[in-house]
C-alpha atoms as a printed R data frame, in Angstrom:
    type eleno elety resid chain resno       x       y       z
1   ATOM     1    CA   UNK     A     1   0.000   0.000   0.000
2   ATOM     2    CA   UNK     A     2   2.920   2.085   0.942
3   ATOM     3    CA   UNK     A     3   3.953   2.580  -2.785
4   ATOM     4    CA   UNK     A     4   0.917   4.555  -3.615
5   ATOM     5    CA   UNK     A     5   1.653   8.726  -3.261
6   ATOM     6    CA   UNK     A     6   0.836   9.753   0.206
7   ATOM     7    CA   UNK     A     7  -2.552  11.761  -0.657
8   ATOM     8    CA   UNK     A     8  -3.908   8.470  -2.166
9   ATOM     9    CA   UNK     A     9  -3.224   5.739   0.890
10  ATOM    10    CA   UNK     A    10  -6.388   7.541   2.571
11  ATOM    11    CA   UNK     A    11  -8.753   6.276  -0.280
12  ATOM    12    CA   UNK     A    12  -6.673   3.114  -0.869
13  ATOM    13    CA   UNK     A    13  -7.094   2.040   2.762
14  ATOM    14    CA   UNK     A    14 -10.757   2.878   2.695
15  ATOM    15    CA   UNK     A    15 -11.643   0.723  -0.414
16  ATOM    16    CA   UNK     A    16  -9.260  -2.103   1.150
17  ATOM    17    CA   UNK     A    17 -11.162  -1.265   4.630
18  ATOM    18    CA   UNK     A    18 -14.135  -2.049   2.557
19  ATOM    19    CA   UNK     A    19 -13.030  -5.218   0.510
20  ATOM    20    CA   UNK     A    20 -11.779  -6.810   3.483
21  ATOM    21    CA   UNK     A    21 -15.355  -7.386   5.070
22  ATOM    22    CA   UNK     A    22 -16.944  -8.949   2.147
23  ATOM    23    CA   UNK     A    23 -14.353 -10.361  -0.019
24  ATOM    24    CA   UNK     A    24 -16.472 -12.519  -2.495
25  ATOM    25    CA   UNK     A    25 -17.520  -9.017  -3.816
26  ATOM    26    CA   UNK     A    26 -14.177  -7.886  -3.733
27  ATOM    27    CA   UNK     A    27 -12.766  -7.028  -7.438
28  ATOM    28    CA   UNK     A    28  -8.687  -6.340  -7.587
29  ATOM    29    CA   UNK     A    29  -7.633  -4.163  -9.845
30  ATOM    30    CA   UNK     A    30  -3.959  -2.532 -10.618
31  ATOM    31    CA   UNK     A    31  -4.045   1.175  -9.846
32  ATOM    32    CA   UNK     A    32  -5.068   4.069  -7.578
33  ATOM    33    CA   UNK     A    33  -8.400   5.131  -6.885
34  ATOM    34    CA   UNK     A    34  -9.544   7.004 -10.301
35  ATOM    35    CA   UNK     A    35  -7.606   4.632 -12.606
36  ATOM    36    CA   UNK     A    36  -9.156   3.479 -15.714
37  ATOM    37    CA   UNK     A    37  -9.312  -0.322 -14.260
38  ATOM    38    CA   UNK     A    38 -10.858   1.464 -11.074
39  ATOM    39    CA   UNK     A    39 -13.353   2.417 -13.830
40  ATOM    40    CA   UNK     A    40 -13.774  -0.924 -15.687
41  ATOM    41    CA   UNK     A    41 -14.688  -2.673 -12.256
42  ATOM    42    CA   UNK     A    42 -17.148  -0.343 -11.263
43  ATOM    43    CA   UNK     A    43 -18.513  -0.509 -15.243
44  ATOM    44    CA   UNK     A    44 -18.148  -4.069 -15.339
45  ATOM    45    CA   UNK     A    45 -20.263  -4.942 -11.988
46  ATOM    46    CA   UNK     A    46 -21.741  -1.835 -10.356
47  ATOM    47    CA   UNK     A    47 -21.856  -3.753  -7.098
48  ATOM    48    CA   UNK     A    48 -18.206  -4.975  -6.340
49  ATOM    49    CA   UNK     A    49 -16.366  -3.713  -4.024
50  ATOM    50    CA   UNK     A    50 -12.961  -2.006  -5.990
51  ATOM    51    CA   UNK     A    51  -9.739  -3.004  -4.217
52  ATOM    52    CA   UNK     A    52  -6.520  -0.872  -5.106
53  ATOM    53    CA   UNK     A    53  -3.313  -2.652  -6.008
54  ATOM    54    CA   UNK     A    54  -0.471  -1.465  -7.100
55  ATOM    55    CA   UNK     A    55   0.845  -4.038  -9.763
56  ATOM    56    CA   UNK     A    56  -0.474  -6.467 -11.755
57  ATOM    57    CA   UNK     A    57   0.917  -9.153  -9.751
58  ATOM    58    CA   UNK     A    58  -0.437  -8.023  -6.640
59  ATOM    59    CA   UNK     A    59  -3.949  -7.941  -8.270
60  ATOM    60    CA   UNK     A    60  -3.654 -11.586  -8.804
61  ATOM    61    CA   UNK     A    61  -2.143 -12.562  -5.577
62  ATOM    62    CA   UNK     A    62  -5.034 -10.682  -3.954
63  ATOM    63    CA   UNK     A    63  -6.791 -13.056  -5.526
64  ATOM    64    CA   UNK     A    64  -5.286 -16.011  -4.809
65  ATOM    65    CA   UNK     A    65  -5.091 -15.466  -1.371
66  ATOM    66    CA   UNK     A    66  -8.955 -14.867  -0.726
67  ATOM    67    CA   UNK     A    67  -8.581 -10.913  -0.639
68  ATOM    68    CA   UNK     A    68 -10.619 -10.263  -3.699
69  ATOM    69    CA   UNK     A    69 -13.238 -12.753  -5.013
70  ATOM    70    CA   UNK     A    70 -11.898 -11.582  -8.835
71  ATOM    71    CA   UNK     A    71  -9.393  -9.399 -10.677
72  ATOM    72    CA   UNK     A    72  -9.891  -7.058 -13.800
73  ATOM    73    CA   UNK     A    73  -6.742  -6.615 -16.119
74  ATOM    74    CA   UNK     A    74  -6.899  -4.793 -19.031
75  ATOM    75    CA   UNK     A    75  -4.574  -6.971 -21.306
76  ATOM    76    CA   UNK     A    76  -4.684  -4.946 -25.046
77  ATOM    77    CA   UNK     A    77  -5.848  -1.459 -25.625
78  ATOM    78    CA   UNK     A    78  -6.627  -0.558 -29.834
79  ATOM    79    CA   UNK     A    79  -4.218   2.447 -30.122
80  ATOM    80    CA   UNK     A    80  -1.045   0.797 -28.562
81  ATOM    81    CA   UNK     A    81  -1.720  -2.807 -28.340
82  ATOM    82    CA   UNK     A    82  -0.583  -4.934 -25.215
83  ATOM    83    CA   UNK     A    83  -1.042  -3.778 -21.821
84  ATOM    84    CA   UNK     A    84  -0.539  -6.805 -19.541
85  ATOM    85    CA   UNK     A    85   1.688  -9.601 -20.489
86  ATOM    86    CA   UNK     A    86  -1.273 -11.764 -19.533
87  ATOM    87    CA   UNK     A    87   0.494 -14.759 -20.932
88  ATOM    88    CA   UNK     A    88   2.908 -14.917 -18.474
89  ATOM    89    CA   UNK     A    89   1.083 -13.637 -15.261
90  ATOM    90    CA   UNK     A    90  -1.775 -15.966 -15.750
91  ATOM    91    CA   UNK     A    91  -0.271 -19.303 -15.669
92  ATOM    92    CA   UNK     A    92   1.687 -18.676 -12.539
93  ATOM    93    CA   UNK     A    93  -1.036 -17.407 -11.216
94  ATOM    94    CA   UNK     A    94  -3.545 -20.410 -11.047
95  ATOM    95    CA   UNK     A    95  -6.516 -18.254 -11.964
96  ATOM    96    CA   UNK     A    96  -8.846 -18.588 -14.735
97  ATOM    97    CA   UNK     A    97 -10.061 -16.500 -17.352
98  ATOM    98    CA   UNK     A    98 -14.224 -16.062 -16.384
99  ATOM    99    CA   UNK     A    99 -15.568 -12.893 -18.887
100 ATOM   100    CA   UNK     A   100 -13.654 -10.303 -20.730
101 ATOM   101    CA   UNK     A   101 -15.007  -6.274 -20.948
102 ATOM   102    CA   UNK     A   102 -14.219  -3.303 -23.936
103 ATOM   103    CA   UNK     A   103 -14.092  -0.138 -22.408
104 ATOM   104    CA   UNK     A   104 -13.783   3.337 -24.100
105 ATOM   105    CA   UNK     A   105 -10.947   5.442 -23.006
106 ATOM   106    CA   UNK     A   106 -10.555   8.511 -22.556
107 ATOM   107    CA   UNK     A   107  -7.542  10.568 -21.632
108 ATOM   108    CA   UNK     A   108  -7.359  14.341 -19.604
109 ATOM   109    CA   UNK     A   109  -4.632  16.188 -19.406
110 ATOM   110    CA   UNK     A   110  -4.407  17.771 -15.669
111 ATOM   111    CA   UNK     A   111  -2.373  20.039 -13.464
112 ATOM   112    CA   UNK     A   112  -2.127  21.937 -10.898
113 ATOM   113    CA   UNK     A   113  -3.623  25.006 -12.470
114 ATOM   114    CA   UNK     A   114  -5.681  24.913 -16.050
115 ATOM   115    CA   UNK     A   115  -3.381  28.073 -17.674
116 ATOM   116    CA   UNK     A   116  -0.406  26.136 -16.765
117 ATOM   117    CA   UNK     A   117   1.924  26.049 -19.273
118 ATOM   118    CA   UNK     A   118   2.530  22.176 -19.418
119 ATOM   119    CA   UNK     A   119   6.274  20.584 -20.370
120 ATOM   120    CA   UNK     A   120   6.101  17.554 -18.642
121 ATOM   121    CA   UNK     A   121   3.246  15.069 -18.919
122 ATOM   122    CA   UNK     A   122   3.086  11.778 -16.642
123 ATOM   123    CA   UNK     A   123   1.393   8.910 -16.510
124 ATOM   124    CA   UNK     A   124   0.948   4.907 -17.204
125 ATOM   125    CA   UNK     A   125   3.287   3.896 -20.118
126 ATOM   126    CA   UNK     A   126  -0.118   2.922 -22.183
127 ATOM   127    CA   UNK     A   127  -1.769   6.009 -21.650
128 ATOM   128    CA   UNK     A   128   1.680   7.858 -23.089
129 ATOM   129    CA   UNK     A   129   1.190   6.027 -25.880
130 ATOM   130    CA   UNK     A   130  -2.374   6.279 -26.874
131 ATOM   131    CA   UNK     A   131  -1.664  10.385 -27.295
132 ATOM   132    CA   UNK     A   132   1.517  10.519 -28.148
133 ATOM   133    CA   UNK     A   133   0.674  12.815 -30.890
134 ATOM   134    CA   UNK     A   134  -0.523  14.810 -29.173
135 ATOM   135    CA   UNK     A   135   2.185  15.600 -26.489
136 ATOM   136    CA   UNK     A   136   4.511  15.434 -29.666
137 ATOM   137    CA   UNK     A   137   2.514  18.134 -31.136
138 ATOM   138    CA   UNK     A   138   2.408  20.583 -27.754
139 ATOM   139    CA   UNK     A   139   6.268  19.495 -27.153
140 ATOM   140    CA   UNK     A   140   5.330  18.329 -23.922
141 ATOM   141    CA   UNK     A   141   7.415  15.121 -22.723
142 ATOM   142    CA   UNK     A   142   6.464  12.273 -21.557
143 ATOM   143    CA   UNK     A   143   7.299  10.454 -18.373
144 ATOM   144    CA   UNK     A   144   6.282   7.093 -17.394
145 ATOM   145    CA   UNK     A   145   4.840   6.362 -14.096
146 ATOM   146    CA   UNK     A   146   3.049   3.474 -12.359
147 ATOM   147    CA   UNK     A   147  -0.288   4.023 -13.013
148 ATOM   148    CA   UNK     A   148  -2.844   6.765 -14.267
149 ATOM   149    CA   UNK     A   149  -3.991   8.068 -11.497
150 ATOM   150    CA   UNK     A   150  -1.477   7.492  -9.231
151 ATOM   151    CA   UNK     A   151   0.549   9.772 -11.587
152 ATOM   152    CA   UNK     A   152  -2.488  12.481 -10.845
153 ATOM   153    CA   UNK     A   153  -2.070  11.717  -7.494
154 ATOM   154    CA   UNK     A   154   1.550  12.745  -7.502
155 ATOM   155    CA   UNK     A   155   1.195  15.622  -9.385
156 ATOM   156    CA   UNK     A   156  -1.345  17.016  -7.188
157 ATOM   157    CA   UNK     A   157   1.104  16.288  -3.799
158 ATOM   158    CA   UNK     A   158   4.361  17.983  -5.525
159 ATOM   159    CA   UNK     A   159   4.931  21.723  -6.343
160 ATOM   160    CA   UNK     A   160   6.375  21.889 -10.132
161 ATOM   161    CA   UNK     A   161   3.429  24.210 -11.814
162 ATOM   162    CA   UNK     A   162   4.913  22.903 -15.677
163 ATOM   163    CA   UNK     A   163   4.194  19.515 -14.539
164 ATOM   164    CA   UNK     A   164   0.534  17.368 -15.597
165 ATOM   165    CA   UNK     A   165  -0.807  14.102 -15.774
166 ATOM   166    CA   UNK     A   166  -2.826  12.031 -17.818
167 ATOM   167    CA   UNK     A   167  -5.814  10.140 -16.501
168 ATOM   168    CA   UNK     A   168  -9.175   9.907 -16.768
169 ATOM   169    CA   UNK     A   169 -11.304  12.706 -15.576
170 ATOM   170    CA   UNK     A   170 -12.654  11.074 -12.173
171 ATOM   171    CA   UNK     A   171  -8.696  11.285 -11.425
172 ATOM   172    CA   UNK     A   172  -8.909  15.044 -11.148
173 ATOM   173    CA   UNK     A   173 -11.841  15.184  -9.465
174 ATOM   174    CA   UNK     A   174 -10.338  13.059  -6.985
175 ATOM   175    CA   UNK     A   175  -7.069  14.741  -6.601
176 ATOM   176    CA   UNK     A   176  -7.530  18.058  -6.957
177 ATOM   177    CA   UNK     A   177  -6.350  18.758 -10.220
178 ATOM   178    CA   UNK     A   178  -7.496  21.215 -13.212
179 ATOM   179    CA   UNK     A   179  -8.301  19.883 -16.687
180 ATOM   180    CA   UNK     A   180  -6.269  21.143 -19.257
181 ATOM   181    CA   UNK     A   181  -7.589  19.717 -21.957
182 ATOM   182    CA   UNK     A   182  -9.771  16.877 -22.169
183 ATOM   183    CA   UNK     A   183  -9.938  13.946 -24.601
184 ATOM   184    CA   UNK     A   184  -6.572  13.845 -26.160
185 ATOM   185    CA   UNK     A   185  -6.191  10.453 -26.909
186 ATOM   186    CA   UNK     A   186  -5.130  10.354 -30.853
187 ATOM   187    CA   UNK     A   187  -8.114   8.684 -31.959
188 ATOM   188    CA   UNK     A   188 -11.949   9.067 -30.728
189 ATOM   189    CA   UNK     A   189 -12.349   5.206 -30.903
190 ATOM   190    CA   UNK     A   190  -9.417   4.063 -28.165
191 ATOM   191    CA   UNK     A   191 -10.697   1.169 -26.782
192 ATOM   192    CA   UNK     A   192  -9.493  -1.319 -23.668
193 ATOM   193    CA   UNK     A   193 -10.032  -5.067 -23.597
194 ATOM   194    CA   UNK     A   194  -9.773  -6.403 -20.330
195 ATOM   195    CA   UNK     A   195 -10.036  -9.388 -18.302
196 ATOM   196    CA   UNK     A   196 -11.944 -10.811 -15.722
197 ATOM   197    CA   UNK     A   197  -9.949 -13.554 -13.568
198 ATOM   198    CA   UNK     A   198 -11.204 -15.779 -10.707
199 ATOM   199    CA   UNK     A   199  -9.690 -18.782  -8.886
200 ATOM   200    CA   UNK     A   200 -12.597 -21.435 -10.883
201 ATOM   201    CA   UNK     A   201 -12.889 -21.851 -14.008
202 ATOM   202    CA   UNK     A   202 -15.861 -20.631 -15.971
203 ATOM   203    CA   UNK     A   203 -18.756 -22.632 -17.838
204 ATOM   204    CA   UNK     A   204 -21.211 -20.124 -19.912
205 ATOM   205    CA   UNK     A   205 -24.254 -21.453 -21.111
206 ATOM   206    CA   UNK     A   206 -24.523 -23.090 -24.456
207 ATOM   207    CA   UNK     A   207 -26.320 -20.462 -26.361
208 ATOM   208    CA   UNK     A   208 -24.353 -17.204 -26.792
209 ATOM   209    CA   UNK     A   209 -21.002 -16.720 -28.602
210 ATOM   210    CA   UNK     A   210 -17.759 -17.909 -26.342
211 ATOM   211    CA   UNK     A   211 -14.286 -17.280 -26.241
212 ATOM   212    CA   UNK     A   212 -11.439 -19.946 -25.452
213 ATOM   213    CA   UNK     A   213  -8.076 -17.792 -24.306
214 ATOM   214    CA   UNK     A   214  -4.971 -20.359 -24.436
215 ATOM   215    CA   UNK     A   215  -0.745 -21.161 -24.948
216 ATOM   216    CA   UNK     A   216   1.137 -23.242 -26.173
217 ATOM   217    CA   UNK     A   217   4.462 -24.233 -27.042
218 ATOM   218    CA   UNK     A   218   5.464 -25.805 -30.752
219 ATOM   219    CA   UNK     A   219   7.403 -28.010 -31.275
220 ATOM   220    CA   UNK     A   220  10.890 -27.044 -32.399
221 ATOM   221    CA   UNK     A   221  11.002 -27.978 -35.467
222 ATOM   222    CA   UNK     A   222  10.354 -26.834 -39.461
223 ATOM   223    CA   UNK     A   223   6.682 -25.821 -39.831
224 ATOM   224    CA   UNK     A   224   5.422 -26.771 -36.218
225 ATOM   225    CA   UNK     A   225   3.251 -23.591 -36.165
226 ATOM   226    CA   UNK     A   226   2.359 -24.175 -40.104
227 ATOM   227    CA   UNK     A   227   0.882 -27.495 -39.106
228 ATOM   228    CA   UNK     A   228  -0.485 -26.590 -35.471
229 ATOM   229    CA   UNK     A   229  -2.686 -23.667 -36.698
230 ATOM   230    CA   UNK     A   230  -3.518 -26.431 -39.956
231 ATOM   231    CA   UNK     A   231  -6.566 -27.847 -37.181
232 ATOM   232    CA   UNK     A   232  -8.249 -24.379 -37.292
233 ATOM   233    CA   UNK     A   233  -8.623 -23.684 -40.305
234 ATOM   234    CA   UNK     A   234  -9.572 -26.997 -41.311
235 ATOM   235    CA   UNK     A   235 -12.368 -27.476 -38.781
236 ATOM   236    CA   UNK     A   236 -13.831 -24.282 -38.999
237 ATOM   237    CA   UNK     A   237 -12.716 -22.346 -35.959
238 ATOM   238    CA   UNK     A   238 -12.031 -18.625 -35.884
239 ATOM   239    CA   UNK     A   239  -8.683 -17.442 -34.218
240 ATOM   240    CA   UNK     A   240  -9.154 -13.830 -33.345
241 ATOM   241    CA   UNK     A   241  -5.914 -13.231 -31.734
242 ATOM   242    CA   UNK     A   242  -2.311 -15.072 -32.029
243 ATOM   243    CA   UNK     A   243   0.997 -13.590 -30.367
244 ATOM   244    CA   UNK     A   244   4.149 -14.853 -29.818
245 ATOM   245    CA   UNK     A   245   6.257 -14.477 -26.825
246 ATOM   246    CA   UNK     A   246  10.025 -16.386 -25.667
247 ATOM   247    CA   UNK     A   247   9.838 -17.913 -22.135
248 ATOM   248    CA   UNK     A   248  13.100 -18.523 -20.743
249 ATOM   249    CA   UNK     A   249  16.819 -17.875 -22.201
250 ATOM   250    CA   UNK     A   250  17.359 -20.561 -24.361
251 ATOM   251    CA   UNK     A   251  15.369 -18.806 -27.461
252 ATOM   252    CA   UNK     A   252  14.588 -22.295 -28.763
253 ATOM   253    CA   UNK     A   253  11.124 -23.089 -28.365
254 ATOM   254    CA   UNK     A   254   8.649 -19.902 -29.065
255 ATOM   255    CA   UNK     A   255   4.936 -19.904 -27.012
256 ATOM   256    CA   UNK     A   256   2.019 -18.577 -27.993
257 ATOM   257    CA   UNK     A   257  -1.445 -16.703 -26.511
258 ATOM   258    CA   UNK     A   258  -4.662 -17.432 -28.702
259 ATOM   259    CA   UNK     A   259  -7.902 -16.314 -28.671
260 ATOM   260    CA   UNK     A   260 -10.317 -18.681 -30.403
261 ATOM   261    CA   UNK     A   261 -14.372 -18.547 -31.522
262 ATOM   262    CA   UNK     A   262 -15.889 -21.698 -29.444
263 ATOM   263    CA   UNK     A   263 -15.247 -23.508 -26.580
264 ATOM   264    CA   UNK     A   264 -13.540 -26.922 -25.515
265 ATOM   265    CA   UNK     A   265 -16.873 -29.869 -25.798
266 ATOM   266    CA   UNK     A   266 -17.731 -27.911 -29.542
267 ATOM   267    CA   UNK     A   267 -16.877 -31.092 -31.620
268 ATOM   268    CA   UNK     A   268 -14.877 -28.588 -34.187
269 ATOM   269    CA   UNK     A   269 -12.850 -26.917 -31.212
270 ATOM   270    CA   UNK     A   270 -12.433 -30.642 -30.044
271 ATOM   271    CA   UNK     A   271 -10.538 -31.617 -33.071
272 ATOM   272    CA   UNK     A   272  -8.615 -28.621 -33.954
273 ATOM   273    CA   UNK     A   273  -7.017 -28.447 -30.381
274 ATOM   274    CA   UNK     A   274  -6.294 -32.179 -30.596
275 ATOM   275    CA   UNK     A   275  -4.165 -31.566 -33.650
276 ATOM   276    CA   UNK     A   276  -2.921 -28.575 -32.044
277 ATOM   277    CA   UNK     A   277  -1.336 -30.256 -29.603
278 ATOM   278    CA   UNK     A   278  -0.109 -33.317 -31.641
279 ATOM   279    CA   UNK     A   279   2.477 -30.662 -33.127
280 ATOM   280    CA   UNK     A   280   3.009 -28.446 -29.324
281 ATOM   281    CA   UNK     A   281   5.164 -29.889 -26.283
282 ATOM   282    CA   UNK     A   282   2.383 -28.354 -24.008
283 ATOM   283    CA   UNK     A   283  -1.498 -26.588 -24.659
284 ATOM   284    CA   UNK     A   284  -3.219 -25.013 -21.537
285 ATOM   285    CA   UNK     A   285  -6.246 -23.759 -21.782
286 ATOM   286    CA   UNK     A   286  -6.480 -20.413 -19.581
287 ATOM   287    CA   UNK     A   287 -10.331 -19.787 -19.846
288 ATOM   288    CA   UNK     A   288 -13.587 -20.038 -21.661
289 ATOM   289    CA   UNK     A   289 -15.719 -16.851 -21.360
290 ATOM   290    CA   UNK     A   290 -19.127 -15.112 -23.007
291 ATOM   291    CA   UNK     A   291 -18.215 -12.947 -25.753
292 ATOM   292    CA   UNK     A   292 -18.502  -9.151 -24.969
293 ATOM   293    CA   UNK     A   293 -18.572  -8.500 -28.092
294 ATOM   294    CA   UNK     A   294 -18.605  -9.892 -31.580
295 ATOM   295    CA   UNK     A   295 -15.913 -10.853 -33.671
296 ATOM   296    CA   UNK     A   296 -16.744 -12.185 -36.824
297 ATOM   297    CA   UNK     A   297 -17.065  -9.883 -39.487
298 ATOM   298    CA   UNK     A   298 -20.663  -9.411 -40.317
299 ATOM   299    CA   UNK     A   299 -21.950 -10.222 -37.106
């Protein structure tokens, strides 16, 4: 808790005050109090109870130790891809992928005063990213910090009167702060995918799209991937999402995180993930979830 600014621990201990009497309805997320995850959860179930952490990982352990009944993770955002390397927090983890949520973004720059004359902009590294036209434009630099509105919150606590954040609006409301100028994330359409992740794994009901999330490893060898994807396309099955990550030093064997249309007991899912892992040294399945939203073209 400690590695939150000072002028957000009051809020942070309140919300944890909160989650810690009713767990169940507890729902981790990574950030201070005004982040766009803070957001998301209260978005995503109106009823939780929103629990501040300040990493990723300490989401998830919140989790797993009975602190939070579920975590939200926002894992790729449409402007500047990837957020949380999902693929590697996951599995060590234990938890399971249960429903996933899109959330608009939008971006304010704040300070201390609304005239200010802004050279320095903070904030999470994502956030940077998704208007980094614009600060190149108003020759403000960037500077990374943990977490939206933790970097509001430390803006507001420190005396430099060039100095502003980037967060969502709540964050200034929250903190003190004066908007600048609001919505200057480079395109209108920035959108957040996240994640919701709980210690059992999820069954949705047979009518309604689904999504299977999981990795695996090929087999090191010419074409493994050729032939491992060979049981999608064959049996029908939409993959939405395929990326490719190293684990470990050797830089032999490459994993991958897939998103798939279907579910695991769909004979065509059936089939395609048996010859999927006829070609892989390993295939783990990380959850099956209700579409938020569609994916096939068309649809």
């Amino acid at each position: 808790m400690d590695s939150f600014p000072k002028n957000a621990l009051g809020m942070v201990k309140k919300m944890s005050d909160e989650a810690t009497k009713n767990p169940l309805s507890a729902m981790a997320f990574q950030g201070a109090p005004g982040a766009n995850s803070h957001l998301a959860a209260m978005e995503f179930e109106p009823d939780c109870l929103p629990l501040p952490c300040f990493s990723f990982e300490d989401a998830l352990e919140s989790v797993k130790l009975g602190l939070a009944g579920s975590a939200i993770i926002p894992i790729e955002n449409s402007l500047h891809g990837r957020v949380a390397d999902i693929h590697f927090l996951l599995p060590e983890s234990g938890l399971h992928i249960v429903a996933e949520y899109f959330m608009s973004i939008q971006h304010c720059l704040m300070a201390k005063s609304a005239d200010a004359k802004i050279t320095t902009a903070m904030s999470h590294p994502q956030a940077l990213g998704q208007c980094r036209h614009y600060l190149r434009r108003q020759n403000i630099i960037p500077v990374a910090y943990a977490d939206t509105a933790a970097a509001a919150a430390f803006v507001a606590q420190n005396d430099d009167a060039q100095a502003a954040a980037i967060a969502p609006p709540l964050a200034a409301q929250i903190y003190g702060l004066q908007p600048v100028q609001q919505s200057i994330e480079d395109r209108a359409d920035n959108m957040t995918r996240f994640v919701i992740l709980a210690p059992e794994a999820n069954v949705p009901e047979p009518n309604g799209p689904v999504m299977t999330t999981f990795i695996f490893e090929v087999k090191n060898i010419p074409a493994a991937l050729y032939k491992a994807m060979g049981g999608f396309a064959t049996n029908g099955v939409n993959m939405t999402k395929l990326e490719s990550y190293q684990q470990g030093s050797s830089f032999s064997a490459t994993e991958f995180y897939a998103d798939i249309e279907g579910a695991p007991g769909d004979p065509p899912v059936d089939r395609a993930l048996e010859e999927l892992a006829f070609h892989c040294n390993s295939v783990r399945v990380l959850g099956t979830y209700r579409q938020a939203r569609p994916r096939t073209v068309g649809a």
